[in-house]
C-alpha positions as CSV (number, residue, x, y, z in Angstrom):
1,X,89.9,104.7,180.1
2,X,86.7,103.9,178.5
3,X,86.0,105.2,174.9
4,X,81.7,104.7,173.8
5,X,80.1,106.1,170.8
6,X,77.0,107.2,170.0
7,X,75.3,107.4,166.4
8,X,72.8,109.9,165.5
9,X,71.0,113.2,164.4
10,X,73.1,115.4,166.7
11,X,71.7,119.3,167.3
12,X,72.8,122.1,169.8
13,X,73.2,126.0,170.0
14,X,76.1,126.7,171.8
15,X,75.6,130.5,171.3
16,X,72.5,132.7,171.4
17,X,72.0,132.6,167.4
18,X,69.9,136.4,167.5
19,X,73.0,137.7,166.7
20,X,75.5,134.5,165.8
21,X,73.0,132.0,163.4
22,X,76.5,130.2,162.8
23,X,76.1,129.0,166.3
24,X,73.5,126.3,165.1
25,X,75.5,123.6,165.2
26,X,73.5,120.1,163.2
27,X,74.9,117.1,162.4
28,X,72.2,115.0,160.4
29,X,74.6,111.1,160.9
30,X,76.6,112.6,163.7
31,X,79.1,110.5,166.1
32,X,79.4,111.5,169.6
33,X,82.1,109.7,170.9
34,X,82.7,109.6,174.9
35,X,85.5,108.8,177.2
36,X,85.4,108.4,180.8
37,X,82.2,111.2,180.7
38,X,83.8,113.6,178.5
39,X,82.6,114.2,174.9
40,X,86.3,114.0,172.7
41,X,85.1,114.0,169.4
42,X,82.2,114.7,167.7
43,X,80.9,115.6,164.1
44,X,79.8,114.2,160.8
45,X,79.9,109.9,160.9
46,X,81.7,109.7,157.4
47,X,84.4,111.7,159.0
48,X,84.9,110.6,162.2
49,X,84.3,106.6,162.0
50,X,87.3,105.6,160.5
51,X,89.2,107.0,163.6
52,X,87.1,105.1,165.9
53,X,86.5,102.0,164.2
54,X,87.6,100.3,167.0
55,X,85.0,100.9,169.3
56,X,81.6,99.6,169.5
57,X,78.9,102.3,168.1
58,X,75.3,102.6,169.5
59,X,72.8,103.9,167.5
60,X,70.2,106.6,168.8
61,X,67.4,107.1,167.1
62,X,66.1,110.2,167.2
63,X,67.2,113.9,168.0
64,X,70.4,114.1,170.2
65,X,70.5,117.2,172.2
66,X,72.1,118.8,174.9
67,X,70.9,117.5,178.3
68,X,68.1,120.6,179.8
69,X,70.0,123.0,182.2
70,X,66.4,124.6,184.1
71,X,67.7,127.8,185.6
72,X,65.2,128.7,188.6
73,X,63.0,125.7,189.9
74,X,62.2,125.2,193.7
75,X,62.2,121.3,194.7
76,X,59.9,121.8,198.0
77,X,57.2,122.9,195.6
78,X,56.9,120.0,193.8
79,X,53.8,118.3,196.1
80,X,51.9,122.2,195.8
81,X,52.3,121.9,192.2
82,X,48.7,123.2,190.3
83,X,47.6,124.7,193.3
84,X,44.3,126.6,192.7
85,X,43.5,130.0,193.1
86,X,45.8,132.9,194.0
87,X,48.7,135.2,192.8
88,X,52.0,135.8,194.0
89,X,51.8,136.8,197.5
90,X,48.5,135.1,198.5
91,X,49.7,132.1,196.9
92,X,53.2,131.7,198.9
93,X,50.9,132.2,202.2
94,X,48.3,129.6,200.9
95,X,49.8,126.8,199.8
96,X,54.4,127.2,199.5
97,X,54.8,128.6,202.7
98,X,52.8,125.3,204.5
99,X,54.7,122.8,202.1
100,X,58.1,124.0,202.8
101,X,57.5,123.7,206.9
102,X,57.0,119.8,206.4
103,X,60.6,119.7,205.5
104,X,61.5,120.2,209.2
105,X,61.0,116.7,208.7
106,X,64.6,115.4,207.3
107,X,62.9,112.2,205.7
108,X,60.5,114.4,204.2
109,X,63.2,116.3,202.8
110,X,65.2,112.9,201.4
111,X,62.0,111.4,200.5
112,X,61.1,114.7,198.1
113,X,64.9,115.3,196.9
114,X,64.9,111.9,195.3
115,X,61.4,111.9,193.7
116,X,61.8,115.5,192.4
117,X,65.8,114.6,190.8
118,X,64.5,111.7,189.3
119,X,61.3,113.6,187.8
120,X,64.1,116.3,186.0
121,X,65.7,113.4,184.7
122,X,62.9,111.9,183.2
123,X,61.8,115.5,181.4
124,X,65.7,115.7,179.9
125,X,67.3,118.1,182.2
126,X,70.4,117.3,183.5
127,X,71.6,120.2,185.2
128,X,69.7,123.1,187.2
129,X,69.8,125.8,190.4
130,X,67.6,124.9,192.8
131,X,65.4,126.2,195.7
132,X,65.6,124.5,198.9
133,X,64.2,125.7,201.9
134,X,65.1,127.4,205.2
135,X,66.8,124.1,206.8
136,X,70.2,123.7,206.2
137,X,69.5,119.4,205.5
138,X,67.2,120.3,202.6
139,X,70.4,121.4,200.8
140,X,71.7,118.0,202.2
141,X,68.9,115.8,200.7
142,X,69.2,117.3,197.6
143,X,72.9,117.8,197.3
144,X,73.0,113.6,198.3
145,X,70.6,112.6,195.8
146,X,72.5,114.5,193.4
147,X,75.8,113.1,193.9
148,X,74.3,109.7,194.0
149,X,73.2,110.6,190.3
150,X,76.0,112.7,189.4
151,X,73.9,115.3,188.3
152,X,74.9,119.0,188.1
153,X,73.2,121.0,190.3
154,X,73.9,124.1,192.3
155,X,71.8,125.1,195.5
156,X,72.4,126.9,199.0
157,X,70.1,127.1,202.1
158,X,67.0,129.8,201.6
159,X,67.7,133.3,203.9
160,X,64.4,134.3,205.2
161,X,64.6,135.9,208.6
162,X,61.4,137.8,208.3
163,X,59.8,134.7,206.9
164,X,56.5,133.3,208.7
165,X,56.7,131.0,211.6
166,X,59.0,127.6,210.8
167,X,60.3,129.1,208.0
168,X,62.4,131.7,210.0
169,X,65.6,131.9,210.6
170,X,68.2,134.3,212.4
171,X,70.9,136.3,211.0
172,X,73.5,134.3,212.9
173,X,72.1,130.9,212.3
174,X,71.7,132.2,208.4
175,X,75.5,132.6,208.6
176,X,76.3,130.0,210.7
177,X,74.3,127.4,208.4
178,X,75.5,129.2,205.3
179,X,79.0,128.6,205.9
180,X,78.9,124.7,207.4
181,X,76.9,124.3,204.1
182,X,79.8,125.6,202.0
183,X,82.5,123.9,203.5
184,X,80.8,120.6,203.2
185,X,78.8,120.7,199.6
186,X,81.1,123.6,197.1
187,X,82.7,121.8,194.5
188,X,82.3,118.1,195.7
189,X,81.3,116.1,192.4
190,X,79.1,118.1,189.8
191,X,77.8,120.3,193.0
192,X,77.9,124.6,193.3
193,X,76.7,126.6,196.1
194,X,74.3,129.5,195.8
195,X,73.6,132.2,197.7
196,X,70.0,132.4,198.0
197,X,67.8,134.9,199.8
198,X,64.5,134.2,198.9
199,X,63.7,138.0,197.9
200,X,63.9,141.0,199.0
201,X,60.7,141.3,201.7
202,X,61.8,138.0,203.2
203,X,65.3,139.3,204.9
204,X,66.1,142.0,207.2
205,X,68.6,144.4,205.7
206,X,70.7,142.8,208.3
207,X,70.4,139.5,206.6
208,X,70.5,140.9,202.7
209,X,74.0,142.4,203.9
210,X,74.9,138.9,205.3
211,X,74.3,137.8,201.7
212,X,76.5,140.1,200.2
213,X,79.3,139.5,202.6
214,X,79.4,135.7,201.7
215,X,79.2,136.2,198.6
216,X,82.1,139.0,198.8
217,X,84.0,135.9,200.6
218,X,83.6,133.6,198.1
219,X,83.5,134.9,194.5
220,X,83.1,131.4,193.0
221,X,79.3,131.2,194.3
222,X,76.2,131.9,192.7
223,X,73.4,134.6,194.2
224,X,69.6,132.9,193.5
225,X,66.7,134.7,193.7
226,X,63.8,136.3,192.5
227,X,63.4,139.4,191.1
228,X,60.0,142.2,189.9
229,X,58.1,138.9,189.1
230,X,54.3,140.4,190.3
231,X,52.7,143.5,190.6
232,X,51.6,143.8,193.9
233,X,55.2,142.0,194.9
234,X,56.8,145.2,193.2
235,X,54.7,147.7,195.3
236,X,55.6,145.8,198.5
237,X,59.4,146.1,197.3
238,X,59.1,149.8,196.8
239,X,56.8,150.1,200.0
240,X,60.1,148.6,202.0
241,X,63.0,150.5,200.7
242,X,61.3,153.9,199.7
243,X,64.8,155.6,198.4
244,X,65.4,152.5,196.0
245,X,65.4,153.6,192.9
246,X,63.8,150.5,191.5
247,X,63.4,147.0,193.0
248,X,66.6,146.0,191.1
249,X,68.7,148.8,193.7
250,X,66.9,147.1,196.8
251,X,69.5,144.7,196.3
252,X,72.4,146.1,194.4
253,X,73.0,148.2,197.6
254,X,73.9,145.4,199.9
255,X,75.9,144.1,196.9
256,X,74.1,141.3,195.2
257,X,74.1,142.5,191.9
258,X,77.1,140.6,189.8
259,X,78.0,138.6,187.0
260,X,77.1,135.8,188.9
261,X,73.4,136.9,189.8
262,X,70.9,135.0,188.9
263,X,67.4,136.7,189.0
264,X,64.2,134.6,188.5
265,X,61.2,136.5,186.5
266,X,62.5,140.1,186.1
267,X,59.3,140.5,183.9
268,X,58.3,144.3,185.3
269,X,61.6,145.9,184.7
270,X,62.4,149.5,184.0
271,X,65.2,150.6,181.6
272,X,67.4,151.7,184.5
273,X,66.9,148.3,186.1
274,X,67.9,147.0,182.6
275,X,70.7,148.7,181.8
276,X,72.4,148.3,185.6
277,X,71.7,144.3,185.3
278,X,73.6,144.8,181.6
279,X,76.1,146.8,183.2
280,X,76.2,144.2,186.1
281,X,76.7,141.1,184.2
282,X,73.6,139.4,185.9
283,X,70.9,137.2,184.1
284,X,67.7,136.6,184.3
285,X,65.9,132.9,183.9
286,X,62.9,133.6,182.8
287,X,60.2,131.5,183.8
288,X,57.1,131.2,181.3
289,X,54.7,128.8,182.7
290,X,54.6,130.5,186.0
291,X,54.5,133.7,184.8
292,X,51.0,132.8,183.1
293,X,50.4,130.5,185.7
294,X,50.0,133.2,188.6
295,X,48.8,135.8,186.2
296,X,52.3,137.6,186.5
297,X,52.3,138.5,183.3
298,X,54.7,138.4,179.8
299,X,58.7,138.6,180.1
300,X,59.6,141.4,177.6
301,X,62.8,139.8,175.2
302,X,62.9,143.0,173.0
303,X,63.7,145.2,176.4
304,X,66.1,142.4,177.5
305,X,67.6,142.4,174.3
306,X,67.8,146.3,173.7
307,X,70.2,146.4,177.0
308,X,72.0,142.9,176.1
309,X,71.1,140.8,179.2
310,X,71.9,137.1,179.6
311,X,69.1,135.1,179.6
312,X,68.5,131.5,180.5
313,X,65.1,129.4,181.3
314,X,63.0,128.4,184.1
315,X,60.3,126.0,184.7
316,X,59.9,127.5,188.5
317,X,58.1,124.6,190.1
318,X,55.6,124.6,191.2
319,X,54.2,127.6,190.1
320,X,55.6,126.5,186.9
321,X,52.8,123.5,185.7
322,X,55.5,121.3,184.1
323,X,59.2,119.8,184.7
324,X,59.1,119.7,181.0
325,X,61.6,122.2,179.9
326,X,60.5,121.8,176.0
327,X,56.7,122.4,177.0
328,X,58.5,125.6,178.8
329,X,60.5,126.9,176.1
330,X,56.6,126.4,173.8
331,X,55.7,128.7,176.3
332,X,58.3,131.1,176.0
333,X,57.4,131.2,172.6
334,X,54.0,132.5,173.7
335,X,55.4,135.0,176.2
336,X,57.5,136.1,173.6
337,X,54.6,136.4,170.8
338,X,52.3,138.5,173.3
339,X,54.3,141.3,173.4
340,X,55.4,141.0,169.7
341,X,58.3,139.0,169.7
342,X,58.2,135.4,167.5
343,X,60.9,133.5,169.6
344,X,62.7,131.2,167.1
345,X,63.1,127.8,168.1
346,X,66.4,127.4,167.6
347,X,66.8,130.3,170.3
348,X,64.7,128.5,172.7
349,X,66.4,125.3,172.4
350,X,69.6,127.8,173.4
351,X,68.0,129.2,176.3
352,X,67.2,125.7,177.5
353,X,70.4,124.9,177.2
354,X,73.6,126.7,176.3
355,X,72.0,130.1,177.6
356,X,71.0,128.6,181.4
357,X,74.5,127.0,181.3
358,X,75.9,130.0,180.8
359,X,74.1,131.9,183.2
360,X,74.6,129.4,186.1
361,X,78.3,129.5,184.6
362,X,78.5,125.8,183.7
363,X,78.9,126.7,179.9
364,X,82.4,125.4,179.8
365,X,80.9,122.2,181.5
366,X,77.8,121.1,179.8
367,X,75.2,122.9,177.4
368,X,76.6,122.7,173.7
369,X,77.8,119.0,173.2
370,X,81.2,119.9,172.4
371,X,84.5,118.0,172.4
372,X,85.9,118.9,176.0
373,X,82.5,119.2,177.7
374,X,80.6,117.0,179.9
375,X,78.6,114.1,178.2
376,X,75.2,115.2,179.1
377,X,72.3,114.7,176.4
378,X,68.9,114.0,175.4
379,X,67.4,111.6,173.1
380,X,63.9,113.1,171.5
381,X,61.5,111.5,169.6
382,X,59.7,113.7,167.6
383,X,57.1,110.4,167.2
384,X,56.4,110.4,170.9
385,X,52.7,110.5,169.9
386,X,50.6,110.7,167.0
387,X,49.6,113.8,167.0
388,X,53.6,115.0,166.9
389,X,54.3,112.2,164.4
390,X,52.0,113.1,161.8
391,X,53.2,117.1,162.3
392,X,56.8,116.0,162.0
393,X,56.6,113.7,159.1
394,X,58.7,115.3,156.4
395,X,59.3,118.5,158.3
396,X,62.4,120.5,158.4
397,X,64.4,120.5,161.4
398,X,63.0,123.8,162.5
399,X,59.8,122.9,162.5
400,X,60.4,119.0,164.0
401,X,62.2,121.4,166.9
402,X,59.5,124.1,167.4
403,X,56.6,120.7,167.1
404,X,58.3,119.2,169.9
405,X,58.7,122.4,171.4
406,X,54.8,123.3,170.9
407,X,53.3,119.6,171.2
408,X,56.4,117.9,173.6
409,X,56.5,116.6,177.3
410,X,58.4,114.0,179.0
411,X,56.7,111.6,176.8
412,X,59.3,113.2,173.9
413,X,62.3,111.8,176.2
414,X,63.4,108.6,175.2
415,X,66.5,108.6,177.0
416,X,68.5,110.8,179.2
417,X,72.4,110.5,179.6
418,X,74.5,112.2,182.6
419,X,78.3,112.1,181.6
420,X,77.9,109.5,179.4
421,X,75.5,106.7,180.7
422,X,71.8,106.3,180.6
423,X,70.3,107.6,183.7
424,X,66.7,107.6,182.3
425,X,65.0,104.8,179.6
426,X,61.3,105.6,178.9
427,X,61.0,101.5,177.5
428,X,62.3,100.6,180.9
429,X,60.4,103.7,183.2
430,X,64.1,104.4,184.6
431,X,67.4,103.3,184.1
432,X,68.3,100.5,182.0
């Protein structure tokens, strides 16, 4: 047994405070106290130190938060990230599709895992679903470099059999691949396994069947993929399955719509689309900085309220321009604001949190630093630079939050803990 403490200014949301405000949780001198990984205690210092006098206390300075959870990022992008010039569909043909068929290459693949898992670490996220690629060993690469940082990630091998050469696959192989890939990565460590067509005009209706069955086969799993993200994207959908009702019914009829669906974007949604998804259970992670990036447009949190869909956040790189998930919830905050919704910070830091957790159904795991729940958290300093010191000085803690929301990057992580220990130091560029 091994019992550490930390000191500091503790925040989280364990609850999306639209409707529950009490589930702004702040403890200005908090204690976090840890053992073996687990968070067993934690509250106001005056109350809790006595108890634990005993052990030795290390002080944080700054904001302690829940580590990020990022809800939809591919890690194959990451070399292809701030690639000029195109939307959706021209830009997948351009410049993803030719990135992801260097990871044939199984070094390439390990090489990329590790540099992309440390990179979320440094930005404060702890936990996130991932896209791989077609290969079956880039869910390897990444699920090794995860369990050599016990990090909490969930993944599964991209379906694609009308994909474009080297990044096709087969029904059978799909299946074949899919279920080696289960027996060997579900559940071992801080791992989960996702179902993941990549969307709907990149599998045969063979193969978006295949996806239901597994997932009919194993309940426990996640389905990952993307969702009315692009205009043209949406036309092509309709285009492919002319007696859908809406792009959302292209796959709710070979059963992938659950309360464990997790659909990227969803930003061109109808309100039969929205109330199904409701009715479903299923989530959305919306995805901000890619959205604007590829000139897809603004999520719509009023409609997505209206209907009462979970919600969680995305940095989707590497449309997304940023592993930052504070720079991403900023601009959420945008995308909110353009269609006439002022996103509160506190909600963001939610959605960045508690809200992907509980989409990726982790929330009883990590997400709201509570006693029971994985030790995974972020140190911020609000002082990272000048320009955010001088517009935090003196502030209250909603506007220190939506500064460092508005103003942060990596440079605003000062530390980052997975169950416990310091997995990133920004004195020491790493670990300590």
């Amino acid at each position: 047994m091994t019992l550490k403490a930390y000191r500091g200014e503790i925040l989280s949301v364990s609850l999306d405070p639209l409707p529950r405000p009490d589930a702004i949780r702040h403890d200005p001198d908090g204690l976090l106290v840890v053992e073996d990984g687990i968070i067993v205690a934690r509250g106001a210092y005056a109350d809790l130190a006595d108890r634990y006098q005993s052990i030795l206390v290390e002080s944080l300075a700054g904001l302690i938060v829940p580590g990020f959870v990022d809800a939809h990022v591919h890690y194959p992008q990451m070399d292809r990230i701030a690639a000029h010039g195109e939307q959706l569909l021209d830009w997948l043909e351009r410049h993803i599709f030719p990135a992801e068929q260097a990871f044939a290459d199984r070094a390439h693949a390990r090489e990329v895992a590790d540099l992309f898992l440390d990179e979320l670490l440094r930005n404060g996220t702890t936990s996130a679903l991932v896209f791989p690629t077609v290969h079956a060993h880039s869910v390897d690469a990444l699920f090794n470099a995860a369990l050599a940082r016990n990090m909490r990630i969930a993944s599964g091998k991209v379906l694609m059999d009308l994909g474009p050469d080297g990044l096709r696959d087969t029904v059978e192989a799909a299946r074949d691949d899919s279920e080696a890939l289960i027996r060997c990565w579900r559940n071992r460590g801080r791992l989960s396994y996702a179902v993941t067509p990549r969307f709907a005009l990149t599998s045969s209706d063979a193969q978006l069947r295949l996806a239901g069955e597994l997932l009919a086969a194993h309940p426990d799993m996640l389905l990952h993929t993307h969702l009315a993200e692009n205009v043209q994207e949406c036309a092509a959908v309709i285009d492919r399955f002319p007696d859908a009702y809406h792009y959302l019914d292209a796959y709710d009829r070979f059963g992938l719509v659950g309360a464990r669906s997790v659909f990227a974007h969803a930003i061109h949604m109808c309100g039969r689309s929205c109330a199904r998804m409701a009715q479903a259970g299923a989530g959305i992670a919306i995805c901000p900085s890619s959205n604007l990036f590829l000139g897809s447009g603004f999520f719509d949190f009023a409609q997505a309220d209206t209907h009462g869909i979970r919600l969680g956040l995305g940095t989707d790189i590497g449309a997304g321009t940023s592993f930052s998930m504070l720079f991403t919830a900023g601009l959420a905050y945008q995308a909110a604001l353009a269609r006439g919704t002022a996103l509160d910070p506190f909600r963001a830091l939610y959605l960045a949190t508690a809200g992907s957790a509980a989409l990726l159904h982790i929330g009883d795991r990590v997400g709201s630093l509570l006693p029971g729940q994985e030790a995974d958290f972020v140190v911020l300093d609000s002082g990272a630079t000048p320009l955010l010191a001088r517009r935090t000085a003196g502030a209250s803690l909603a506007d220190r939050l939506f500064a460092l929301q508005i103003l942060g990057d990596d440079r605003a992580v000062a530390r980052t803990y997975v169950m416990g220990e310091c997995a990133w130091d920004r004195t020491s560029g790493g670990t300590p």
